[in-house]
C-alpha positions as CSV (number, residue, x, y, z in Angstrom):
1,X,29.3,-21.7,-10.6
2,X,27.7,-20.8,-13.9
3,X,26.5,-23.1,-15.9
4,X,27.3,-23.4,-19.8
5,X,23.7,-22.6,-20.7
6,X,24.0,-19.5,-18.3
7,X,27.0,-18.4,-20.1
8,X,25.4,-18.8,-23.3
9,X,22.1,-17.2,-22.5
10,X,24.2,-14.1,-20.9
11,X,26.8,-13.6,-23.9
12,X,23.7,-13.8,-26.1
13,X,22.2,-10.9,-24.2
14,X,25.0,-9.0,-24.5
15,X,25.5,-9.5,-27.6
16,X,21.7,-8.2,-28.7
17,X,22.4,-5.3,-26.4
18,X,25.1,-4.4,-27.8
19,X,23.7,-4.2,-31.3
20,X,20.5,-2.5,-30.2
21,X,22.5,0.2,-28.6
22,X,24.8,0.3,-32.0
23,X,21.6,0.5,-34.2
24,X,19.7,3.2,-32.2
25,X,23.6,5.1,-32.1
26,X,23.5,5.2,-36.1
27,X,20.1,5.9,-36.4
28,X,20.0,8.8,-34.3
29,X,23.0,10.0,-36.3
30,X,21.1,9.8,-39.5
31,X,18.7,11.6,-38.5
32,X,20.6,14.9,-37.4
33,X,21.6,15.0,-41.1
34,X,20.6,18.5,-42.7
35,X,19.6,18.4,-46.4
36,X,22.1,17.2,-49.1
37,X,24.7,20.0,-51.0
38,X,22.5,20.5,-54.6
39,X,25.5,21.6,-57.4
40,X,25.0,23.8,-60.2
41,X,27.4,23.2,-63.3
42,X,28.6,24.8,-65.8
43,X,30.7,23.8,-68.9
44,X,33.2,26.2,-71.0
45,X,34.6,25.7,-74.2
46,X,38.4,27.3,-75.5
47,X,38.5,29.6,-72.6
48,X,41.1,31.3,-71.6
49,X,42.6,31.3,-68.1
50,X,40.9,35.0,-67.6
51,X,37.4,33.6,-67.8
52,X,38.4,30.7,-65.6
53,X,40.2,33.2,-62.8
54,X,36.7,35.3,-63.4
55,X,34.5,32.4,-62.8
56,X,36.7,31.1,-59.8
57,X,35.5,34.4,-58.3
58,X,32.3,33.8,-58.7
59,X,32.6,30.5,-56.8
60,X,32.7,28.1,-59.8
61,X,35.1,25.1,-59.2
62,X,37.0,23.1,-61.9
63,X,36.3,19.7,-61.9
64,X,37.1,18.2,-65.4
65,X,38.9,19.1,-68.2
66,X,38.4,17.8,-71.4
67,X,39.7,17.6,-75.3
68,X,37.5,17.2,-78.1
69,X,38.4,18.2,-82.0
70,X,41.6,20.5,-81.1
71,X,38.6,22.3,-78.2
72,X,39.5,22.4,-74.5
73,X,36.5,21.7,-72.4
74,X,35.9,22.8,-68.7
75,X,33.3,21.2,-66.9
76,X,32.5,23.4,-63.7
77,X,30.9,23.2,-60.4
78,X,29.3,25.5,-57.3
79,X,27.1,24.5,-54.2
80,X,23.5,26.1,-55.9
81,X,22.2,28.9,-54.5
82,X,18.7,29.8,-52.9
83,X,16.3,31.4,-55.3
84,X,15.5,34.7,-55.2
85,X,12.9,36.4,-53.2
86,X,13.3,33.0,-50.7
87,X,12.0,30.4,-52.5
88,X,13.6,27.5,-52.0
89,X,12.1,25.3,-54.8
90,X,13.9,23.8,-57.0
């Protein structure tokens, strides 16, 4: 028969193996994470819904909208694109 220290000493066990495993799980996960989405924004002022349609199309989301003495405001946003001639600098 198991004793109460046994017990003890094995749930403890268990219990740190557990959370090892659960901590080396997560970290792993972390570190198959690509590079963070960089945003370009954009902000408009009294357009009309023809510029927004046009810069829908040109990948720009609308994210805000705001009022400010009798002026609509639209604050805009798109995933940023690589540079030019591949740099990827910022």
């Amino acid at each position: 028969m198991l004793s109460t220290k046994n017990i003890v000493v094995t749930f403890l066990l268990v219990l740190v193996l557990t959370a090892a495993v659960t901590w080396r799980a997560g970290w792993a996960q972390d570190a198959n994470v690509g590079p963070r989405q960089q945003w370009e924004y954009q902000h408009l002022v009294n357009n009309n819904v023809r510029d927004l349609e046009r810069v829908g199309l040109e990948g720009w989301e609308l994210v805000s909208v705001g009022y400010e003495q009798n002026n609509r405001e639209f604050y805009l946003k798109r995933p940023k694109r690589p540079a030019r001639g591949g740099d990827k600098s910022p």
